[in-house]
C-alpha positions, 0 to 999 in steps of 0.5 A, a space after each residue: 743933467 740929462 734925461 731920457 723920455 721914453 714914449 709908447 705910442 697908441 695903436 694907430 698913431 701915425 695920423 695924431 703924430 702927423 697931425 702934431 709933427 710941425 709944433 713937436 719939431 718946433 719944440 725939439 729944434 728950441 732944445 737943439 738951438 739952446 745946446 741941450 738937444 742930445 738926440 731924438 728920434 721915433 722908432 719904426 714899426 718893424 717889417 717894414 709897416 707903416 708907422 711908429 711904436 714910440 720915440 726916444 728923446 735924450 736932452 739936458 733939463 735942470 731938474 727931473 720936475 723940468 723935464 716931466 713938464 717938457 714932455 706932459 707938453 709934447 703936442 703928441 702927447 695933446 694928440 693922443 699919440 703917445 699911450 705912455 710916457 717914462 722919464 729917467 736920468 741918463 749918463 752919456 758914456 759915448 760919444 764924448 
């Protein structure tokens, strides 16, 4: 089933994701090549400041409880980068 983990960031986050970015694109590069990588990715700040507010991440867990544990080990998450953490199911309409 596929999952949506939807984070906020702390204020101020870009040096804790910076300093955690290598291992949390290892783990996301793991999901792609296991063929469950829908997508991913940070959402700017707006008006063009430097730095992000949060990140979508779309892949295919077997459970809810699968999935919470992925993301409770995002290294962002070990780095304080993130100030929440959502996690809900989700119907990929488009593209097929």
């Amino acid at each position: 089933m596929l999952f949506a983990i939807m984070a906020q960031d702390v204020n101020d986050s870009l040096a804790k994701r910076l300093a955690a970015r290598p291992e949390h694109l290892a783990r996301l590069e793991a999901l792609d090549a296991q063929g469950r990588l829908v997508l991913a990715g940070p959402h700017p700040l707006m008006d063009g400041q430097e730095g992000f507010s949060g990140s979508l991440i779309v892949a295919d867990f077997d459970s809810f409880e699968q999935a919470s544990a992925w993301a409770d080990a995002d290294p962002y998450v070990a780095a304080g980068a993130y100030d929440s953490v959502e996690i809900k199911p989700f119907k990929q309409v488009f593209p097929k």
